[in-house]
N, C-alpha and C positions, 0 to 999 in steps of 0.2 A: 301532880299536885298543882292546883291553880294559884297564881303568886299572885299577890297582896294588890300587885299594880293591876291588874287582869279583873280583879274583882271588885276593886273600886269603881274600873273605869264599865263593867257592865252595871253595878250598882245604878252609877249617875246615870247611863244612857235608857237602864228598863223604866226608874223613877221621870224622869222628863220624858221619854215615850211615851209609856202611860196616860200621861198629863195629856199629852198632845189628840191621840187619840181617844182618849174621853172628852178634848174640850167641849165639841158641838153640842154634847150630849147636857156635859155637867151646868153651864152656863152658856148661851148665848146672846151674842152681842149684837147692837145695836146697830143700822144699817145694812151693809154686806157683811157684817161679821157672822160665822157662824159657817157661811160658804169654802168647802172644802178648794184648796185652791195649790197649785206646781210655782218656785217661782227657782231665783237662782241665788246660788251661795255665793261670795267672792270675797278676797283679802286683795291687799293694797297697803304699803306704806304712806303713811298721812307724810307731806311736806310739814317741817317746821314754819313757822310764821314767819313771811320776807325772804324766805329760803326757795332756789331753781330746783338742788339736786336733793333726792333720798338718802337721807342719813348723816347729812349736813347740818350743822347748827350750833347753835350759841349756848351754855349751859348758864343757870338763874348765877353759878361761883364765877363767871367768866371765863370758863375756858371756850374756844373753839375748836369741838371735836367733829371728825370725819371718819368714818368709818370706811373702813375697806372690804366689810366683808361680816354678816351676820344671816344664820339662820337660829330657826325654834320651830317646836314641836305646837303646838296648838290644834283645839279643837278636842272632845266636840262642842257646841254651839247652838243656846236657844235662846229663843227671842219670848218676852213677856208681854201681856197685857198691860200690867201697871207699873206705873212710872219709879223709877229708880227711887228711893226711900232716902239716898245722901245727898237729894236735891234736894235747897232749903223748901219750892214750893210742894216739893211732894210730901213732906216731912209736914209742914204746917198741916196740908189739907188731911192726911191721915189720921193726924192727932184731933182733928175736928171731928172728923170723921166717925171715933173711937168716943167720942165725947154725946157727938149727938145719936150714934147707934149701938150705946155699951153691948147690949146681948149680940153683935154681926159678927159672923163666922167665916171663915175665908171659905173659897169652895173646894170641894173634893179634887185632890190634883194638886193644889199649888206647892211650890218648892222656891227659898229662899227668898219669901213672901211677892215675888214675882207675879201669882195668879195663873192667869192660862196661859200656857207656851200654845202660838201663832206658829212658830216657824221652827225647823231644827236642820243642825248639819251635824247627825250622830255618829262623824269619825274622827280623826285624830288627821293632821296633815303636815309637810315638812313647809316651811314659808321662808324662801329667800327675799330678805330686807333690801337687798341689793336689787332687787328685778328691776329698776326704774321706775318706779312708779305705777306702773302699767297694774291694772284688776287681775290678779288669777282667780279665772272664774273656776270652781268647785267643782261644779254639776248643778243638780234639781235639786229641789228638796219640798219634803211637803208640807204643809202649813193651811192655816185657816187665815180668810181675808177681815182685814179688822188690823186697827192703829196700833201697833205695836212700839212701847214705851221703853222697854229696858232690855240691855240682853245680858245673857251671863254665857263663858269659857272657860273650858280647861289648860290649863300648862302643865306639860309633863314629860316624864323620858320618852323616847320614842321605842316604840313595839317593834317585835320582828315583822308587824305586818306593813309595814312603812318600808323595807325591803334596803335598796341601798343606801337610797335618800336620805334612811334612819341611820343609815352605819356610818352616813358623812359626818355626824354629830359625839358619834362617840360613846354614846350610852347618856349625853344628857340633853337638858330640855334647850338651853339656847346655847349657842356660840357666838362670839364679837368678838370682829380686832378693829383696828384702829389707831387714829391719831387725837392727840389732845395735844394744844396751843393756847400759852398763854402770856403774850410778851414776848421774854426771854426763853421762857420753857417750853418744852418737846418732850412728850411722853406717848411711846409707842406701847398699846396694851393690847391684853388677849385676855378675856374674861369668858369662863362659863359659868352659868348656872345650872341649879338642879332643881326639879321638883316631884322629890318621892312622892308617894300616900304617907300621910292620909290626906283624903279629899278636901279636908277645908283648907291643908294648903296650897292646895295646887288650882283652888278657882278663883275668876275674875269675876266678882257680882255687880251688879246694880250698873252698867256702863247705860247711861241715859239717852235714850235716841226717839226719833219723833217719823217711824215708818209707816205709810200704809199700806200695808201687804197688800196684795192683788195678783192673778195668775201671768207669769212670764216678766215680772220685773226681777232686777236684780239687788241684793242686800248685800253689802260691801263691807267689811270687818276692816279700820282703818288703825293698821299697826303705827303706835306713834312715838318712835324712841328719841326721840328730844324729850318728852317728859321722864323717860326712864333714869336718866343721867342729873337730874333734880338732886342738890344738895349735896353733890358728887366732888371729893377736895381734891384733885391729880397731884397736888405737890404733898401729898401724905403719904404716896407710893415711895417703897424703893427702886430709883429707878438703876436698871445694870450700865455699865461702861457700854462702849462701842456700838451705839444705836439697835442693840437687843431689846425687842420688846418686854417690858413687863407682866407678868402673870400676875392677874389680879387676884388673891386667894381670897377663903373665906372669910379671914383673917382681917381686911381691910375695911376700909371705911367706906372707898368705892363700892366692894361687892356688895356692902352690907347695905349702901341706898338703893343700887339695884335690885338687888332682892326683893327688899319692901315693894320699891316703884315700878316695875312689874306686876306687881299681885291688884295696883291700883286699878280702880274704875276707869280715873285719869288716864291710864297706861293705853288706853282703846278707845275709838271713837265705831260710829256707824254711819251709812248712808247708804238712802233708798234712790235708785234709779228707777223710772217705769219703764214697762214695757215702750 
């Protein structure tokens, strides 16, 4: 019997394939868009602002947390035409847009009003937060050349086909430990998250980015967990005796801002390298 998770995650990948491979057809763009073109996938943990090391940084509550140690399941990954809709100027020019051409129709293809997906990385991948900074590049992937405005990801449990990589995590989509400082206080934690199906809540949409695809550059998926920890209170934990870390449950207030701040646009950045 095909499980719940299995059938979502071909869902999303046949619908944004589709997309991809109809683009040339259904719409083409303007300059080199249109030209079928190879480039390269990659993740990277974004530094926080003022920050040397990966996973270091200040929270908006003032803690200072460092983490020792995080992976997650992400992926797959496509890239849009049109600009992220929770940008104020994408949002104004839309609504103009809708104003001055009431009867326009989106094209054949689009999905989470994105337009034409340019690029794709149609798998699932384990991503250590801890690499150092350094690009884990992917592979290829194929895509049409033309400015690529928005992308949207999946977060989810990891599949048996992620192999050990996936068995590190446990059956869920992220794992984190770490430390939090604040003054006087010291709170050692260990937080997972989950993200079953259904689909809508396991995607990241509208992350706004300004690429121009072209063959053999690289696109950079920049994981940014300073903002995940956003509104996050450490002194609301129970924390144990004798320097035992806390288990953040679901229960908390912690898990419950990362949960959210995760699923945000905010939670992901992009960046295009050329060849």
């Amino acid at each position: 019997m095909t499980s719940p998770l299995r059938t979502t995650r071909r869902a999303f990948t046949l619908m944004l394939g589709t997309a991809l491979s109809g683009g040339v057809a259904a719409c083409g763009l303007s300059g080199t868009g249109g030209r079928g073109i190879t480039f390269r996938m990659g993740l990277r943990t974004a530094l926080a602002p003022g920050e040397t090391v990966p996973g270091e940084f200040t929270t908006d509550t003032g803690w200072r947390v460092r983490l020792s140690s995080g992976l997650m399941v992400l992926g797959p990954i496509y890239l849009f035409e049109n600009a992220s809709p929770l940008q104020p100027q994408a949002a104004v020019l839309r609504r103009l847009g809708e104003w001055l051409l009431p009867s326009a129709r989106a094209h054949e293809g689009d999905f989470f009003s994105g337009g034409k997906v340019l690029g794709e990385w149609d798998r699932e991948v384990v991503f250590d937060l801890m690499a150092g900074g350094e690009v884990q590049v992917l592979g290829r992937s194929p895509g049409i050349a033309g400015l690529a405005r928005s992308f949207s990801l999946l977060l989810q449990p990891p599949s048996r086909a992620l192999g050990a990589e996936g068995a590190a995590l446990n059956g869920h989509s992220v794992l984190l430990e770490g430390t939090a400082f604040r003054q006087e206080q010291r709170v050692l934690f260990r937080v997972a998250l989950d993200f079953p199906p259904p689909l809508e809540l396991q995607r990241v949409d509208f992350v706004p980015i300004a690429a121009e695809l072209d063959d053999e550059g690289l696109f950079v998926v920049e994981v940014q967990p300073h903002r995940w920890f956003e509104g996050a209170h450490f002194d609301r934990l129970e924390v144990p005796q004798g320097g035992v870390p806390v288990d953040v449950t679901q229960e908390t207030q912690v898990h419950r801002a990362l949960s959210v701040n995760v699923r945000r646009y905010t939670a992901f950045s992009g960046a295009w390298e050329p060849a």
